[in-house]
C-alpha positions as CSV (number, residue, x, y, z in Angstrom):
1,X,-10.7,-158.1,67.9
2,X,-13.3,-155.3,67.2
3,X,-12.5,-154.0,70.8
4,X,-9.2,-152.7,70.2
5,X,-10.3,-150.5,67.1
6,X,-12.8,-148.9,69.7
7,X,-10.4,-148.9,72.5
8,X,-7.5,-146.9,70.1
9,X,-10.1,-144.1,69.2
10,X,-11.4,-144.0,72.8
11,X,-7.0,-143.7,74.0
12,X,-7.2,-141.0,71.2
13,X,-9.8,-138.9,72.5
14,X,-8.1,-139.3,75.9
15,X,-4.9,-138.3,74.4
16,X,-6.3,-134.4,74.0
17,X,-7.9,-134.7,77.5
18,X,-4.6,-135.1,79.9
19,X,-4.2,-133.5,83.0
20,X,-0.6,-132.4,82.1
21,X,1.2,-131.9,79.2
22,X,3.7,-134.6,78.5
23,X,7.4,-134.4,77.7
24,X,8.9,-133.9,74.3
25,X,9.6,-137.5,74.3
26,X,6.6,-139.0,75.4
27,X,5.1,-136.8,72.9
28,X,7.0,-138.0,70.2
29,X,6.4,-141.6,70.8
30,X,2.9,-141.0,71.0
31,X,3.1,-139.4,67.8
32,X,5.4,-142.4,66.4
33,X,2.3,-144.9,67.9
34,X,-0.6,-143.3,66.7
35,X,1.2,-143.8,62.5
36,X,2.1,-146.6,62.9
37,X,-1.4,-147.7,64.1
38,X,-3.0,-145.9,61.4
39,X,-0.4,-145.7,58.7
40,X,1.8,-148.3,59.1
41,X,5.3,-148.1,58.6
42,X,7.1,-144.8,58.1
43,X,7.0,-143.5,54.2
44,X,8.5,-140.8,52.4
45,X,12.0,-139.1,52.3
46,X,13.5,-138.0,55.7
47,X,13.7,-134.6,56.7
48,X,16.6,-132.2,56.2
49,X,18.8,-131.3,59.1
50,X,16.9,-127.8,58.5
51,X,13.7,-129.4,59.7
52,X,14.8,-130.3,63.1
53,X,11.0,-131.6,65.0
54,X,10.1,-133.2,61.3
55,X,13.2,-134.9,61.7
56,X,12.5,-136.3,65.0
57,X,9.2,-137.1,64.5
58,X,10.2,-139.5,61.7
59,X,13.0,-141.2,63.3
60,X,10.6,-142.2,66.3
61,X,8.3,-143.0,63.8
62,X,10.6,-145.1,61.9
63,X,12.1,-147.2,64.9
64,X,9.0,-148.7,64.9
65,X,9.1,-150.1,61.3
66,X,7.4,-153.5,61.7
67,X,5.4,-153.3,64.5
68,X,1.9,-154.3,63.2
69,X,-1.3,-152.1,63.6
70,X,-2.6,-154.0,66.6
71,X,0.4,-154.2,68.4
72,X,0.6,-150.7,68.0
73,X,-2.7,-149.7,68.7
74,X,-2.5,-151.6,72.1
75,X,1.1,-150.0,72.8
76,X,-0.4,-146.4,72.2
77,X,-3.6,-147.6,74.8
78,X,-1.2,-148.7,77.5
79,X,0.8,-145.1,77.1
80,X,-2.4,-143.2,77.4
81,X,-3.4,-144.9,80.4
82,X,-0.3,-144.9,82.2
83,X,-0.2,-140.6,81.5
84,X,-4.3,-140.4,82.8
């Protein structure tokens, strides 16, 4: 289980290193991914309507309310791959 501590950090280094910028969308689910693996389930108040990205950024986070570290971790490692 030690690997996929290692293997997250080594995704995250990888994540700054892409050949291409990736969509909004990707973006935001990476974002979503890389809290939850290291945060855990969304916290704090919801953005105003005024604070349209904040907003977004917390909903994707959000939808993944449950979704354990590890199985994050692993999710956020499969995304980075499949973008390299």
């Amino acid at each position: 289980m030690a690997q996929l501590p290692a293997a997250f950090e080594a995704a995250v280094a990888a994540s700054k290193q892409l050949p291409e910028k990736p969509d909004n969308m990707t973006l935001l689910r990476i974002y979503a991914l890389y809290k939850q693996a290291t945060v855990g389930d969304a916290q704090g108040q919801r953005p105003g309507f005024s604070d349209m990205v904040g907003r977004a950024k917390f909903d994707a986070w959000a939808a993944l309310q449950g979704q354990t570290a590890g199985e994050a971790q692993q999710a956020y490692i499969d995304l980075i791959e499949s973008l390299q």
